[in-house]
RODO-2510 file (C-alpha; in nm, 4 decimals, decimal comma):
residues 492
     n   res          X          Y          Z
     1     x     9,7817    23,5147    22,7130
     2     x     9,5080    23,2828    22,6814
     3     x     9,2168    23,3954    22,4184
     4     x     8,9556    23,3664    22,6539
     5     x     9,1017    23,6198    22,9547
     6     x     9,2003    23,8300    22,5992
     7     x     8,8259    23,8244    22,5364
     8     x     8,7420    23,9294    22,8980
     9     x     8,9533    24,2513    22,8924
    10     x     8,8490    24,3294    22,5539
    11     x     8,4856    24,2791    22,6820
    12     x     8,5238    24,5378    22,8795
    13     x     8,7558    24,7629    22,7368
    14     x     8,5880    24,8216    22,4117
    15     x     8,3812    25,1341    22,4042
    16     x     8,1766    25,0618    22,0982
    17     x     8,1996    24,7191    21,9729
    18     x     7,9078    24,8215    21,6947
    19     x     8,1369    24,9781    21,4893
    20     x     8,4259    24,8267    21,3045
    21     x     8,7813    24,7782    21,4901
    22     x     9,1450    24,7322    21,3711
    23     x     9,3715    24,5155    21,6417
    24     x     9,5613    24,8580    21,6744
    25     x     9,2283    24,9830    21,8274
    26     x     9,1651    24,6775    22,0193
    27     x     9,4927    24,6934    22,1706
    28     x     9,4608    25,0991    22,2614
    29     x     9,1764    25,0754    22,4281
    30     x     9,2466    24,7977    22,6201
    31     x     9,6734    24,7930    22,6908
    32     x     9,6726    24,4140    22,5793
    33     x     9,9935    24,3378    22,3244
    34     x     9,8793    24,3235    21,9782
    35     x     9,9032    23,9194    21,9435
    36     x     9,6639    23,8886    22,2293
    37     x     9,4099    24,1526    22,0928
    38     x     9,4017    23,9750    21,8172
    39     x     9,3061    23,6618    21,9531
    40     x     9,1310    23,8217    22,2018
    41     x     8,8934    23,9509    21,9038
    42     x     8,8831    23,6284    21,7375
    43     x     8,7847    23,4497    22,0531
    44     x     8,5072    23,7524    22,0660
    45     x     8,4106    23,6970    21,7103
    46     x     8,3131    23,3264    21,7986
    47     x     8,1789    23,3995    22,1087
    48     x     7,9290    23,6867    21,9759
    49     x     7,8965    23,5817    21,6008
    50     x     8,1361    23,8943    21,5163
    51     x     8,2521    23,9599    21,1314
    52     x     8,5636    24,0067    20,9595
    53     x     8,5847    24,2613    20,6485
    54     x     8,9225    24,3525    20,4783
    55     x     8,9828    24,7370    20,3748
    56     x     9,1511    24,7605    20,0069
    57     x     9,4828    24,7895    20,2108
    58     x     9,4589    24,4657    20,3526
    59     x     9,4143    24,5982    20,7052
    60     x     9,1498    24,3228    20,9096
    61     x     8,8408    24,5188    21,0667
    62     x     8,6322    24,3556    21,3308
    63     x     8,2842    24,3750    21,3602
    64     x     8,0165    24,2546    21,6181
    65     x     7,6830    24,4115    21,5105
    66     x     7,5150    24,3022    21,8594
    67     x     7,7561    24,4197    22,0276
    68     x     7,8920    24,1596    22,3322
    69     x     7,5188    24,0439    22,3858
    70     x     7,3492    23,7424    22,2520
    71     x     6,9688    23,8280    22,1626
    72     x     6,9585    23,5133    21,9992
    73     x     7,0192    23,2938    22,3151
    74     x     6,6807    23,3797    22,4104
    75     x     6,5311    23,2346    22,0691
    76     x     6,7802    22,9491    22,0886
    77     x     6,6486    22,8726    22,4311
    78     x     6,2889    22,8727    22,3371
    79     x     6,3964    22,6412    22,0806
    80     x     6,6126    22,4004    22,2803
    81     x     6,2907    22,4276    22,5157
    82     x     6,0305    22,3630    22,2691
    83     x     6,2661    22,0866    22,0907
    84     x     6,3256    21,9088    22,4637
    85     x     5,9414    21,9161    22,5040
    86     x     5,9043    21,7916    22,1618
    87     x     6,1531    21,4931    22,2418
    88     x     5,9633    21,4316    22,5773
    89     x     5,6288    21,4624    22,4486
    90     x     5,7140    21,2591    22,1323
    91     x     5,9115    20,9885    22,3624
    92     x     5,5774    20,9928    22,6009
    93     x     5,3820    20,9236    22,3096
    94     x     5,5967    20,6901    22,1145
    95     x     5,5267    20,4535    22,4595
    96     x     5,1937    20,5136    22,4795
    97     x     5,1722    20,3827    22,1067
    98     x     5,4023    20,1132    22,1373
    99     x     5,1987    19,9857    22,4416
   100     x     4,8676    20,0286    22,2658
   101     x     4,9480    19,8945    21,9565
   102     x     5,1871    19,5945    22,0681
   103     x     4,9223    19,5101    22,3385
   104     x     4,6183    19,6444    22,3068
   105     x     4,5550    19,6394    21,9599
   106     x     4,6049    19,2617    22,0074
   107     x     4,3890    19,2489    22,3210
   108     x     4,1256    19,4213    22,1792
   109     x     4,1503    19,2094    21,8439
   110     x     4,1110    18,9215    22,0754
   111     x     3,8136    19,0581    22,3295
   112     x     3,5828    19,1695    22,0141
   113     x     3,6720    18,8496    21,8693
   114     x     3,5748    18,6501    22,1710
   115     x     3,3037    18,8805    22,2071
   116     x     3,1525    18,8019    21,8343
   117     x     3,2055    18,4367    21,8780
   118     x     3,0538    18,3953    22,2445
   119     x     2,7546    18,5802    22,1199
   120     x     2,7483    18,3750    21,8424
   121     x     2,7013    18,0313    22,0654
   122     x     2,5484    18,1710    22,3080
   123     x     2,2496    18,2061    22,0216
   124     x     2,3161    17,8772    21,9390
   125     x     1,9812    17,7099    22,1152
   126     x     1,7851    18,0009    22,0097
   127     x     1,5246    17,9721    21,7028
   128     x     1,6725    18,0761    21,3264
   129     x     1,3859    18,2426    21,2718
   130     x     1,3402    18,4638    21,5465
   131     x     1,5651    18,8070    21,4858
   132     x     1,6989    18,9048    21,8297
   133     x     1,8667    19,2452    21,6490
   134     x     2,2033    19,0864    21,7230
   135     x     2,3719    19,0227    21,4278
   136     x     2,6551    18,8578    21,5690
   137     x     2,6771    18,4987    21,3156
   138     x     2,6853    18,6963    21,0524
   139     x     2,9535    18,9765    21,1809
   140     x     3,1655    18,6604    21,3041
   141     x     3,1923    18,5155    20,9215
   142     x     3,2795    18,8539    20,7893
   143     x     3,5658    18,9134    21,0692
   144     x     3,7008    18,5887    20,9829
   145     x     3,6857    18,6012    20,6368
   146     x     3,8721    18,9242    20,6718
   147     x     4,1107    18,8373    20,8570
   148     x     4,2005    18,5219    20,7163
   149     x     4,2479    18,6965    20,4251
   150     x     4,4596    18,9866    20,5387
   151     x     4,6807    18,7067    20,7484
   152     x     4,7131    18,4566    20,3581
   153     x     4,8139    18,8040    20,2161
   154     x     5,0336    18,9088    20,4714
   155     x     5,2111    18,6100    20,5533
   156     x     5,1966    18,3498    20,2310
   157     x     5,5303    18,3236    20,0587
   158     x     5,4171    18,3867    19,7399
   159     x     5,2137    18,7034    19,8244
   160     x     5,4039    18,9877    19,6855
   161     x     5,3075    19,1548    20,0605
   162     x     5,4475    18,8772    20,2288
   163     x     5,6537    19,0236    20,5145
   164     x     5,8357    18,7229    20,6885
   165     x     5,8292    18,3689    20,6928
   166     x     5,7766    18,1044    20,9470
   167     x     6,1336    17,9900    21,0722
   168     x     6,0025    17,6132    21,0731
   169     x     6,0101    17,6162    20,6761
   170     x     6,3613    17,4651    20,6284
   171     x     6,6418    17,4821    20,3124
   172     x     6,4350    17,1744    20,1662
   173     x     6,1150    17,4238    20,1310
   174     x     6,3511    17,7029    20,0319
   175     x     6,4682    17,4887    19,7812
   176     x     6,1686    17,3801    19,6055
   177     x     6,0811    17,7673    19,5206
   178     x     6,2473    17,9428    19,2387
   179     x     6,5426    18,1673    19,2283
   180     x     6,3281    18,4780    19,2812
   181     x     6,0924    18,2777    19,5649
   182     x     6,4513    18,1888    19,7448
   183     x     6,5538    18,5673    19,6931
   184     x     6,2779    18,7226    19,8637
   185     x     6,3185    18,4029    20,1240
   186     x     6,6286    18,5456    20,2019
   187     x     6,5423    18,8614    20,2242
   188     x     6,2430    18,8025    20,4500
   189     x     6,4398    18,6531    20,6939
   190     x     6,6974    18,9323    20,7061
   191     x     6,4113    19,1394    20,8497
   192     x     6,4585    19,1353    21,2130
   193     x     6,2812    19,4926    21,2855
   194     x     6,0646    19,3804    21,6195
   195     x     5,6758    19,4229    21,5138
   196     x     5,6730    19,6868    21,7837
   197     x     5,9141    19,8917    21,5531
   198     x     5,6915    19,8568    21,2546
   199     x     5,4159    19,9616    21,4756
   200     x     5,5870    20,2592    21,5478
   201     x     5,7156    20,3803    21,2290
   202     x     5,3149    20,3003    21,0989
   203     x     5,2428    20,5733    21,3194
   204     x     5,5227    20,8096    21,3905
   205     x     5,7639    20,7200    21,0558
   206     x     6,1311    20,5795    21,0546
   207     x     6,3506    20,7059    21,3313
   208     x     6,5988    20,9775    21,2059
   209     x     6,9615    20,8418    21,1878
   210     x     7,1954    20,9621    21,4647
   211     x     7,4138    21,2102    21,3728
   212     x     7,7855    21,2410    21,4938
   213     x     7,8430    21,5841    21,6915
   214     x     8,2160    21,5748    21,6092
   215     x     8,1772    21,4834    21,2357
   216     x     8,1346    21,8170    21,0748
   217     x     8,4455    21,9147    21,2457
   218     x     8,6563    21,5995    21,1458
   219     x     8,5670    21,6724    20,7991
   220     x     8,6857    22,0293    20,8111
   221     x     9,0064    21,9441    20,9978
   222     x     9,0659    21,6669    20,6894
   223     x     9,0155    21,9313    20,4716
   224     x     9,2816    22,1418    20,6404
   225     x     9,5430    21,8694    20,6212
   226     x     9,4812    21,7690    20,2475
   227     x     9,5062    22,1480    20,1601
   228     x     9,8210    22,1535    20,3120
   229     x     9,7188    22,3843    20,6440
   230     x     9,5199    22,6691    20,4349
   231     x     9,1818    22,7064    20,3615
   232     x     8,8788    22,9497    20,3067
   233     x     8,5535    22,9586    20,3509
   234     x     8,4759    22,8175    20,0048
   235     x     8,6192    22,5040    20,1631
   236     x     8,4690    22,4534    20,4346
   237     x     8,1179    22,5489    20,2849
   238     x     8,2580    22,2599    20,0168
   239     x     8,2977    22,0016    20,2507
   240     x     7,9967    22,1094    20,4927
   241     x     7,7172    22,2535    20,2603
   242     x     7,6648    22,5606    20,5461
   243     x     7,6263    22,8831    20,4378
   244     x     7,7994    23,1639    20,4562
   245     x     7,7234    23,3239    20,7282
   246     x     7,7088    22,9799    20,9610
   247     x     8,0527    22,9098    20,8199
   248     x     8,2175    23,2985    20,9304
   249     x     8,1679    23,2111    21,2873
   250     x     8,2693    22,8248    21,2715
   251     x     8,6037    22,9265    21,1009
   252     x     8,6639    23,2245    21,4187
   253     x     8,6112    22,8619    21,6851
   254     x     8,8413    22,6255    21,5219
   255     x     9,1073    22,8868    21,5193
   256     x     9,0834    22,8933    21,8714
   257     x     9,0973    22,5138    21,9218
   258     x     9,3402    22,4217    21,6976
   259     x     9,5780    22,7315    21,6903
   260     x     9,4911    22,8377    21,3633
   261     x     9,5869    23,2276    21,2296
   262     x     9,4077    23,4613    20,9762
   263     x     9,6268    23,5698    20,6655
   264     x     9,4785    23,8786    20,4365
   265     x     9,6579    23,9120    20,1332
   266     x     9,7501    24,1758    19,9527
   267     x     9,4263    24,1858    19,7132
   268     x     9,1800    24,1679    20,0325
   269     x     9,1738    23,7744    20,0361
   270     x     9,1273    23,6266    20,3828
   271     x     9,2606    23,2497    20,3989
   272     x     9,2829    23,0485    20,7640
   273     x     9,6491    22,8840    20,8531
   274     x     9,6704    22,6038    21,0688
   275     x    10,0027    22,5154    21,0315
   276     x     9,9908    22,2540    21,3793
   277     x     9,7279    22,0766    21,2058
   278     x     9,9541    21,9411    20,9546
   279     x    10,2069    21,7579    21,2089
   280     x    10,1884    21,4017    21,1005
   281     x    10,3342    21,0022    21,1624
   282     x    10,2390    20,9132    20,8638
   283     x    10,4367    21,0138    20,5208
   284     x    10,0898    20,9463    20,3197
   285     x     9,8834    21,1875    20,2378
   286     x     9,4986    21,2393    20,2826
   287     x     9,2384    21,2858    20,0308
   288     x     8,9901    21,5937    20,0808
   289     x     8,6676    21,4876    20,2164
   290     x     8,3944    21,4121    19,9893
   291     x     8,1951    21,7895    19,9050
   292     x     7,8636    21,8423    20,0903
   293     x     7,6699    21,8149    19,7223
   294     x     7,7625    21,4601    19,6832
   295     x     7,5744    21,4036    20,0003
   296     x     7,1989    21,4651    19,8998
   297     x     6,9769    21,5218    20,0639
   298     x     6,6619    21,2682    20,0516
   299     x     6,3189    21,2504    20,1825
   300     x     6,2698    20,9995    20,3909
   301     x     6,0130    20,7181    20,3677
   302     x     5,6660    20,7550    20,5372
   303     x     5,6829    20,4444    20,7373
   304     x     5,9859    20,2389    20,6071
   305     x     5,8259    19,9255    20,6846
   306     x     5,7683    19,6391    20,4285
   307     x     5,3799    19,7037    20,2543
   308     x     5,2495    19,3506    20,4040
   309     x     5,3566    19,5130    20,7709
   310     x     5,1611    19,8267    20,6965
   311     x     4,8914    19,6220    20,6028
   312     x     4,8881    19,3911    20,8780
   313     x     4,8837    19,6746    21,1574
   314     x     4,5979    19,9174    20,9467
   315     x     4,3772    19,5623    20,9235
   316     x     4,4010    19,5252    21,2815
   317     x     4,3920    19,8936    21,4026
   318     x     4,0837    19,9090    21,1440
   319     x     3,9240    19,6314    21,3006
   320     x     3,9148    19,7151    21,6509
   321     x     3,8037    20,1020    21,4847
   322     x     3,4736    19,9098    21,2911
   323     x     3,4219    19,7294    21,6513
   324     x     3,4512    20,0078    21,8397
   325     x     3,1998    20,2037    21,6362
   326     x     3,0037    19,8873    21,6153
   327     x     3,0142    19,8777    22,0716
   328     x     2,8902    20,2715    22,0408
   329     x     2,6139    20,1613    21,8289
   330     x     2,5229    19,8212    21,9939
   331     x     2,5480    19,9983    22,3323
   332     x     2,7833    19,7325    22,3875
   333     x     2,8232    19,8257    22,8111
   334     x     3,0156    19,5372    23,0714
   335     x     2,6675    19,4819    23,2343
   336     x     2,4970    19,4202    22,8694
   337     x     2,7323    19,2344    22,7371
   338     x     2,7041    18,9859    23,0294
   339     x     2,3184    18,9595    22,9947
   340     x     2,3800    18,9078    22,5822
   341     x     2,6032    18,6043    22,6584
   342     x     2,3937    18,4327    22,8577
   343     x     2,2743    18,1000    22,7030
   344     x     1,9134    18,1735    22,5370
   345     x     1,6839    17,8705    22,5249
   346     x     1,4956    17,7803    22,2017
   347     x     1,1636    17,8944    22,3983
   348     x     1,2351    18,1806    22,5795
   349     x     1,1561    18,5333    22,5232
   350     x     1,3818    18,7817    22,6133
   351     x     1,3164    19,1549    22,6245
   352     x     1,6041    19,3960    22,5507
   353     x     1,7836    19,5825    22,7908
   354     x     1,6924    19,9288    22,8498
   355     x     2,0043    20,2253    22,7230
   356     x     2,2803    20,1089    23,0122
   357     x     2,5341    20,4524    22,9324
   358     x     2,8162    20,4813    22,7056
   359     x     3,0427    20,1638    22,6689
   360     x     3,3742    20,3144    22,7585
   361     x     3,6106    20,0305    22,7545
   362     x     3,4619    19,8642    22,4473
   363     x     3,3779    20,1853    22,2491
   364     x     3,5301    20,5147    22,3062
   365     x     3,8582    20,4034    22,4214
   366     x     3,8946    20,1241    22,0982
   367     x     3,7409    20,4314    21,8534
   368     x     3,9689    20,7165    21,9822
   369     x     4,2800    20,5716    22,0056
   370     x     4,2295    20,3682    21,6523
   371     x     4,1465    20,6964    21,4895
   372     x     4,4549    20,8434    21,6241
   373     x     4,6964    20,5970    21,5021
   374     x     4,5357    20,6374    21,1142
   375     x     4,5534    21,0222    21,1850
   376     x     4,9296    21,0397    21,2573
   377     x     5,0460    20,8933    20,9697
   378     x     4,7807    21,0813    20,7473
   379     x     4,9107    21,4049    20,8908
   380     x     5,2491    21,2903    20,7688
   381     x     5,1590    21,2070    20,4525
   382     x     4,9938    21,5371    20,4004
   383     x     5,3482    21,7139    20,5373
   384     x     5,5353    21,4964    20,3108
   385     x     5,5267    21,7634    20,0392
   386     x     5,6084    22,0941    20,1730
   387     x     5,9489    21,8720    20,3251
   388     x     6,0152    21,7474    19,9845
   389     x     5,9864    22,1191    19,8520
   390     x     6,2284    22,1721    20,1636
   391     x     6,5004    21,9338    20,0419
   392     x     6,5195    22,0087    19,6939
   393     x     6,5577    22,3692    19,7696
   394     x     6,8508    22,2512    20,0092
   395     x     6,9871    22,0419    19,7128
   396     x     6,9403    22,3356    19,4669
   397     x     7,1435    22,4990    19,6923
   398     x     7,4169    22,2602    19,7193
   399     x     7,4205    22,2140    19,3159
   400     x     7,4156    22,6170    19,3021
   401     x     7,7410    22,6117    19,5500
   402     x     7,9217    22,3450    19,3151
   403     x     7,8766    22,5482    19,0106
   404     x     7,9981    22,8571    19,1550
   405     x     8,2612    22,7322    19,3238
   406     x     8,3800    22,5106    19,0140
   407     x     8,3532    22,8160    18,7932
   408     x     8,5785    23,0209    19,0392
   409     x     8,8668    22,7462    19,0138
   410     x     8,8592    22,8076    18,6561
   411     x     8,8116    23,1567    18,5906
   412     x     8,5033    23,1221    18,4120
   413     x     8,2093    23,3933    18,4057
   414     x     7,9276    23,3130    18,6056
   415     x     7,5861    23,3671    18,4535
   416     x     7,2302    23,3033    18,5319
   417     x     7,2367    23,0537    18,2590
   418     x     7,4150    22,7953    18,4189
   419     x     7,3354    22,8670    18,7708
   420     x     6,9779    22,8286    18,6917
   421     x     7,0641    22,4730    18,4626
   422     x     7,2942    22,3858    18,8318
   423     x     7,0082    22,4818    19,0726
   424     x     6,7716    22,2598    18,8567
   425     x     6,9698    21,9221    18,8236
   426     x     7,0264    21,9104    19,1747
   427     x     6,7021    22,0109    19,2680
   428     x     6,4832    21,8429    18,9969
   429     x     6,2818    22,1445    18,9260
   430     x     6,3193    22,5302    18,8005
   431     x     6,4527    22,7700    19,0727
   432     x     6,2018    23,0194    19,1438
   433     x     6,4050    23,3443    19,0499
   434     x     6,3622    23,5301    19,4302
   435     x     6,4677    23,2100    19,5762
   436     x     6,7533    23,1727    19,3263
   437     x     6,9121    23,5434    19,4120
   438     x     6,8292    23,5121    19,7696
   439     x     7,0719    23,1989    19,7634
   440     x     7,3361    23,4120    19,5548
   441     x     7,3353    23,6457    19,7965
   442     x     7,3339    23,4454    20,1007
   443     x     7,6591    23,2607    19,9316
   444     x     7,8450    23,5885    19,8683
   445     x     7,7509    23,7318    19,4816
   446     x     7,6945    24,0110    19,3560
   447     x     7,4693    24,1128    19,0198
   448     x     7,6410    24,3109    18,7390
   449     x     7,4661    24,3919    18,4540
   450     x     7,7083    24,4042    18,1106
   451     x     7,6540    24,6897    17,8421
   452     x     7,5109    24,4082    17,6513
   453     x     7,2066    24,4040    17,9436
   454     x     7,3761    23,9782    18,0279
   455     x     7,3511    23,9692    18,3996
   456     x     7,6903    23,8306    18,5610
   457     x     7,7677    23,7753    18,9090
   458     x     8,0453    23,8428    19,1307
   459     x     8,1991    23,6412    19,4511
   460     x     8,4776    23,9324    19,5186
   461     x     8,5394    23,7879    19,8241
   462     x     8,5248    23,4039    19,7329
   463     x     8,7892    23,5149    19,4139
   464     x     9,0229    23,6835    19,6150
   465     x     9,0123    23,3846    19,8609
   466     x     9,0942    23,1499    19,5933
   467     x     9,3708    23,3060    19,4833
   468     x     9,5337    23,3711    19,8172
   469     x     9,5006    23,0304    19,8747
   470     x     9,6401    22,9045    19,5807
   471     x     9,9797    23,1577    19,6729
   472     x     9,9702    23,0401    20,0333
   473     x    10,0069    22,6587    19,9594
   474     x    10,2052    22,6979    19,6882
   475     x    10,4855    22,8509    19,9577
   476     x    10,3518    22,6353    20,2232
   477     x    10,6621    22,4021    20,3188
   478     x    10,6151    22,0290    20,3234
   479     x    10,8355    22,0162    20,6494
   480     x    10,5445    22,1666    20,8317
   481     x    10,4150    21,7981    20,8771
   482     x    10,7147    21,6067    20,9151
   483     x    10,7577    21,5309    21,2492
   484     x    11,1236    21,4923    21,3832
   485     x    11,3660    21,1851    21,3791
   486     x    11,2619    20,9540    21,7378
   487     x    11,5743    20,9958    21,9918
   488     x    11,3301    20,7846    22,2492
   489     x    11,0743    20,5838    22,2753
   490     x    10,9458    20,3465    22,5800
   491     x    10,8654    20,0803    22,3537
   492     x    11,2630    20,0229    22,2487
***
């Protein structure tokens, strides 16, 4: 019978799923056959994040402490909701930023620079003397002089914020530099991020790296075929970093998939068979995936853009900020700035223009959206230590797992000694000591304290695992993954 109809009958046959269940029950109160209770109730155990316990007498109880409801699909949904508008209103915004800043942080650069210089000669015929309260001559030189600067800096190939070079330089200019000049030459021109990329890391940070839906899985089923068909949860939360109680429920899907089976051994120790997994062409055999702690976590950079690019795009954004303050204070409307460039003769006398309204296009719009894009990436920066906190605690975590489960392969004791010294390697500071036996628990342990007052700590469940495990693949036969001589084959 296929698990899923199982499930359905079981669904509705079970009086109290709340409390625990043998397969005998399952099977009573239902009239399934015992195989298909059983994998009616592992198919449940997936479906409604269910538990497995073992009694001393190796008999396998089922739990499902929600019963066949899913309370958390409602937080999951809000979630998936609030994570789809995040993605929308991120994408929305990522647009917006990459339109402003690849166009109209260069527009505006060029208006208030058109601006500065048209005042300039439109002034030109007037006397030196006579102070007009324009100081645009002046403004012009310091604009330049900025940006001529920020554009040597940015671009020069000896600046050490030099960000690309000019394709025109050929290997006979390359040449001519030194070893490290020719390195960094190199290396410039390896750079082809598009300058509206840079722009948007500036502001937003470096796009998270795609991850692989199907890779956790692949790992685990490697895993399964190096350890010869059997594993445990130690292994998978070895090979995937997920705790405990993430891995329970992962285990109770891929038997389903992949036609696994639950063995409890005499001690209490619950292992995972998958005995079709093993079925192979090939007479080599693979290694065991590379364990989660290997994989560290890392925080990642705020912008990930070379320094010259962040300085290029904060010099701009902070120029058309200064100008757009500068149009606020100037009163710098369309209709006034056509009446300040008009061409002023040596002898006239003009009389200012009366308060013409706020200057939208050349003030607020310039001010608001430049303070915006230096606010992002502040607000990151500021964030940037509660996620580091985040990931060392993760990494902690993962160094705690490889001590414990390194100590369980060899029998050793486990005290708070080491776990702490494990925890702080990986993590690159002290544990605090409530986060330390909250992620003792979470993995399994249990604190004994010995006559001599030296606090120990017990996996029951993760020791009887590993020694199951070590019985079951020491019977498991190797002609489980031979596959059978060919008798036919289309390509003969």
């Amino acid at each position: 019978m296929d698990p899923r109809a199982a499930a359905k009958v079981l669904e509705g046959s079970l009086r109290d799923p709340g409390k625990p269940l043998t397969i005998a029950d399952a099977a009573t109160q239902s009239g399934l056959a015992l195989r298909d209770a059983e994998r009616g109730l592992h198919a449940l155990t997936s479906e409604y994040r269910g538990h497995l316990r073992v009694t001393e007498d190796g008999d396998l109880l089922f739990l499902f402490p929600y019963g066949f409801t899913k309370p958390w699909e409602t937080r999951d949904a809000v979630a998936a909701a609030l994570r789809a508008i995040g993605r929308g209103a991120s994408g929305v915004a990522r647009f917006l930023v990459r339109a402003w800043l690849t166009i109209a942080i260069f527009a505006y650069a060029a208006i208030f620079l058109g601006i500065l210089i048209g005042l300039t000669l439109a002034r030109q015929g007037s006397s030196s003397s006579r102070d007009d309260g324009f100081p645009g001559a002046s403004l012009v030189y310091v604009v330049f002089r900025v940006l001529g600067d920020a554009l040597f800096w940015t671009f020069h190939p000896f600046s050490p914020l030099a960000i690309g070079y000019d394709d025109r330089w050929g290997a006979r200019d390359e040449d001519r530099w030194g070893a490290r000049d020719r390195g960094r030459f190199q290396r410039a021109r390896r750079d082809e991020t598009p300058f509206y990329e840079k722009v948007n890391r500036f502001v937003f940070g470096p796009p998270p790296e795609k991850e692989d839906p199907r890779a956790m899985e692949r790992r685990i089923l490697a895993e399964v075929r190096a350890l010869k068909g059997r594993i445990g949860l130690a292994d998978v939360m070895r090979t995937t970093g997920l705790p405990r109680e993430e891995a329970d429920p992962l285990m109770a899907r891929l038997m389903l998939d992949y036609d696994g089976e639950v063995d409890v051994s005499e001690a209490g120790g619950i292992t995972y068979r998958f005995e079709a997994i093993r079925k192979t062409a090939t007479s080599t055999s693979e290694p065991r995936p590379r364990p989660a702690w290997l994989e560290k976590k890392k925080l990642a950079p705020l912008t990930g853009n070379p320094a010259g690019s962040n300085v290029l795009i904060a010099l701009l954004n902070g120029f058309n900020l200064l100008m757009g303050l500068f149009a606020l204070d100037a009163n710098l409307t369309i209709a006034r700035l056509r009446y300040m460039l008009e061409p002023v003769s040596r002898y006239e006398v003009r009389l200012p223009m009366p308060y013409d309204g706020v200057p939208i296009l050349l003030g607020v719009l310039p001010l608001v959206f430049s303070l915006l894009i230096f606010l992002l990436p502040a607000g990151r920066a500021l964030l940037r230590r509660s996620r580091a906190i985040a990931i060392a605690k993760e990494n902690g975590r993962l160094g705690l797992l490889q001590e414990i489960l390194a100590r369980i392969e060899r029998r050793a004791p486990l005290t708070e000694a080491p776990l702490k010294k494990a925890w702080a390697e990986s993590a690159g500071a002290e544990p605090d000591p409530k986060v330390l036996t909250r992620a003792i628990v979470d993995l399994g342990g249990d604190v004994e304290i010995e006559k001599d007052g030296e606090v120990r700590y017990r996996f029951v469940d993760l020791e009887t695992e590993a020694a199951a495990l070590e019985a079951e693949r020491a019977a498991a036969a190797d002609e489980e993954a031979r596959v059978g001589k060919v008798i036919f084959g289309s390509d003969r």
